[in-house]
C-alpha positions as a Markdown table, in Angstrom:
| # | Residue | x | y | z |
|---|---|---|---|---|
| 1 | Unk | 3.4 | 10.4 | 3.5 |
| 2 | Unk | 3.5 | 12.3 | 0.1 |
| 3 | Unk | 6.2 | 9.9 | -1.3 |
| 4 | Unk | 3.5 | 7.0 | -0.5 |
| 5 | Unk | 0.4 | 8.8 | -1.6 |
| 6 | Unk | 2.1 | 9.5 | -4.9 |
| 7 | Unk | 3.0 | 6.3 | -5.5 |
| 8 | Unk | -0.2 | 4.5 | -4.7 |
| 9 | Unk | -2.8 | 6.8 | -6.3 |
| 10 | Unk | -1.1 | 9.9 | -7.5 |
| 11 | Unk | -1.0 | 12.9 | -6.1 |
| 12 | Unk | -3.5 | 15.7 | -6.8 |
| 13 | Unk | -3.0 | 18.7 | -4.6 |
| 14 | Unk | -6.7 | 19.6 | -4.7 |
| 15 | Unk | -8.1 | 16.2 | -4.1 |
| 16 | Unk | -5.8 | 15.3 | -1.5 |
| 17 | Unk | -6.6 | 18.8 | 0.6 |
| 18 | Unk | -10.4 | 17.7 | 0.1 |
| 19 | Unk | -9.9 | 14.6 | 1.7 |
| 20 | Unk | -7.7 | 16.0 | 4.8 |
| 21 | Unk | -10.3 | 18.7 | 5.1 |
| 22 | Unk | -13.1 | 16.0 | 5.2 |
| 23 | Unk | -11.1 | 13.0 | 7.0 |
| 24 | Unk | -8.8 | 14.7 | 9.9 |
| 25 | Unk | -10.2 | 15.8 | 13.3 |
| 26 | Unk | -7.2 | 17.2 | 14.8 |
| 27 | Unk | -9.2 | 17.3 | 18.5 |
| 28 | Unk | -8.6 | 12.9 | 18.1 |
| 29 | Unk | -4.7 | 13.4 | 17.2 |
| 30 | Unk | -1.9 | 13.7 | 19.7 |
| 31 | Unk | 1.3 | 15.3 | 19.0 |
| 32 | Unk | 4.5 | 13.5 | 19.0 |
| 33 | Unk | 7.3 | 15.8 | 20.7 |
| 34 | Unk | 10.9 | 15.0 | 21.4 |
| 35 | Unk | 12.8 | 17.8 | 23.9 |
| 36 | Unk | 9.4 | 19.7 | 23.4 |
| 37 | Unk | 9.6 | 20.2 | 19.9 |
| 38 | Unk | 7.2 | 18.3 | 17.8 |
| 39 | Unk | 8.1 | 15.2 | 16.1 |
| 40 | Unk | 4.8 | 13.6 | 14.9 |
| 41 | Unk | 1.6 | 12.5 | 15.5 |
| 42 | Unk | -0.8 | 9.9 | 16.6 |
| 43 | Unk | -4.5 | 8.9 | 16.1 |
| 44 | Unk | -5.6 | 5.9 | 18.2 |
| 45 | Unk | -9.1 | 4.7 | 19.0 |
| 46 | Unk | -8.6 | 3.3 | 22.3 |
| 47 | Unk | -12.5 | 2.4 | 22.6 |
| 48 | Unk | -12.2 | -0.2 | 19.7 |
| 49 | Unk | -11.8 | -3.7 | 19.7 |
| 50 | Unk | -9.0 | -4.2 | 18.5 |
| 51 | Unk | -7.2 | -1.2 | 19.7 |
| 52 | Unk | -6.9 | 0.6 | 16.2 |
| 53 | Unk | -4.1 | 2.4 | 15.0 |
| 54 | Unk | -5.6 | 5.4 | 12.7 |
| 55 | Unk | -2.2 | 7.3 | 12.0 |
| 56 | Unk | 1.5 | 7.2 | 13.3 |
| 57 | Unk | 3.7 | 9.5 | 11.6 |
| 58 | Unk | 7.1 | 10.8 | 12.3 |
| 59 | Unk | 8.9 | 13.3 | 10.7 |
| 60 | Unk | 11.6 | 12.0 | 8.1 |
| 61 | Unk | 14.3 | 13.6 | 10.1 |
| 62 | Unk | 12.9 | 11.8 | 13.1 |
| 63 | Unk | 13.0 | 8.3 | 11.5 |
| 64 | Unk | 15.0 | 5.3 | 12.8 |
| 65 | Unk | 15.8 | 6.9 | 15.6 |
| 66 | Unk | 13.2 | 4.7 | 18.3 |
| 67 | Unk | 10.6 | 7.4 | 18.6 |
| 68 | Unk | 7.8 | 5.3 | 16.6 |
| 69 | Unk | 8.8 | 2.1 | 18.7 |
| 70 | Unk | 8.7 | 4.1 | 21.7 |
| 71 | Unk | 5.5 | 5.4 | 20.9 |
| 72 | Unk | 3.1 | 2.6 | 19.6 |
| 73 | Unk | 5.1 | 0.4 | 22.5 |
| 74 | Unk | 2.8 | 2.5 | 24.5 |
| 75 | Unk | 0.0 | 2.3 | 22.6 |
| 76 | Unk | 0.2 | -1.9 | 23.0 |
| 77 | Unk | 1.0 | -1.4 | 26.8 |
| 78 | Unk | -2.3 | 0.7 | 27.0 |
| 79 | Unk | -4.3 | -1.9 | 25.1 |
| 80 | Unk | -3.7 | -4.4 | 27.6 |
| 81 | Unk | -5.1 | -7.6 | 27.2 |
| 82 | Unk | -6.4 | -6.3 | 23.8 |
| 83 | Unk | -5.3 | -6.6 | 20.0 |
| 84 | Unk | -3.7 | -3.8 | 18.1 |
| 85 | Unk | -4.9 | -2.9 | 14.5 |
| 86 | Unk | -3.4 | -0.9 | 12.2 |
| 87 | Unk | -2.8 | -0.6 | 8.7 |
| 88 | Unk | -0.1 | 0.5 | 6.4 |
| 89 | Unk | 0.2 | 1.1 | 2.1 |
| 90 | Unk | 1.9 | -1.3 | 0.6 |
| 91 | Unk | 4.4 | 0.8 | -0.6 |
| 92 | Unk | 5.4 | 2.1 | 2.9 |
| 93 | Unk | 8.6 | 0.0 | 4.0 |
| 94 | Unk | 7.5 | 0.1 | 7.5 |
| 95 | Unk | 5.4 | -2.8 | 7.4 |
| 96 | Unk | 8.7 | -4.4 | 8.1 |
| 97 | Unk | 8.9 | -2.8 | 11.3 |
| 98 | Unk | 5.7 | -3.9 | 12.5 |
| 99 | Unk | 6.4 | -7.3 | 11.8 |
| 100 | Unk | 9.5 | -6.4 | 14.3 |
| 101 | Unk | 7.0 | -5.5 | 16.6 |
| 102 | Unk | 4.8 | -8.8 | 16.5 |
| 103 | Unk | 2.1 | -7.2 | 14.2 |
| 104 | Unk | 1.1 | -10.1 | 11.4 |
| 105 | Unk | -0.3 | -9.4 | 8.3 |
| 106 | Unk | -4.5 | -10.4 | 8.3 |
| 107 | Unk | -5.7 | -9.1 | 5.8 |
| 108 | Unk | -4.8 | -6.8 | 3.1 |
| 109 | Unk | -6.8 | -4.0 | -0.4 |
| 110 | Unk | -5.7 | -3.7 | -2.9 |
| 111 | Unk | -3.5 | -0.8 | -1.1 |
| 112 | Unk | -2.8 | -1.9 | 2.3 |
| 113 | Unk | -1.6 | -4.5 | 4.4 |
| 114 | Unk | -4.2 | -5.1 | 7.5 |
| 115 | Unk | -1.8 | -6.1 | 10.2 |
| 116 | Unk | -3.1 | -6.9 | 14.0 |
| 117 | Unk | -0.7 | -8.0 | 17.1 |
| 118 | Unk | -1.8 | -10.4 | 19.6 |
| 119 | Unk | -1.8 | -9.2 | 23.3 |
| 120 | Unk | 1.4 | -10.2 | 25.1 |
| 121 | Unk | 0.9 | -12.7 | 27.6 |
């Protein structure tokens, strides 16, 4: 995500380990793994309404390869009769993707699209 950080804000090594320190609880994140090695990881808040998608990231290498489709078409087969929220920067080409998937746009910052997908009927 350091590409997309960059370009949005900037990076700045010491503010951007403050706000990993003070934002990530790694007990909420599951780790991605493909033929047990790890791949990426996920942050979901099940208990919300929508669903909300914290974080999805997969390794560069890992990319475009059906592990992220895979993965959060889990995450709206667990939802259920529920919406899916996530958002994504701007910058990040992925929001294409999750148009793919049936997420639309809702709402956006000045930094991120707010995207949500209905529950399938």
């Amino acid at each position: 995500m350091r590409g997309y950080v960059d370009a949005t804000w900037g990076w700045e090594e010491v503010d951007q380990a403050r706000r990993f320190d003070t934002s990530f609880d790694p007990a909420r994140a599951l780790i991605i793994q493909w033929h047990a090695r790890p791949i990426g990881m996920l942050v979901v808040d099940h208990g919300a309404n929508p669903v909300k998608v914290c974080s999805l990231e997969i390794l560069p290498a890992q990319q475009n390869r059906g592990h992220g489709t895979a993965v959060l078409s889990g995450v709206i087969a667990r939802a259920g009769d529920q919406p899916v929220w996530l958002q994504v920067l701007k910058v990040n080409p992925a929001k294409a993707w999750y148009q793919r998937l049936g997420f639309v746009v809702v709402g956006q910052t000045a930094t991120h699209w707010q995207m949500l997908r209905a529950p399938s009927a």
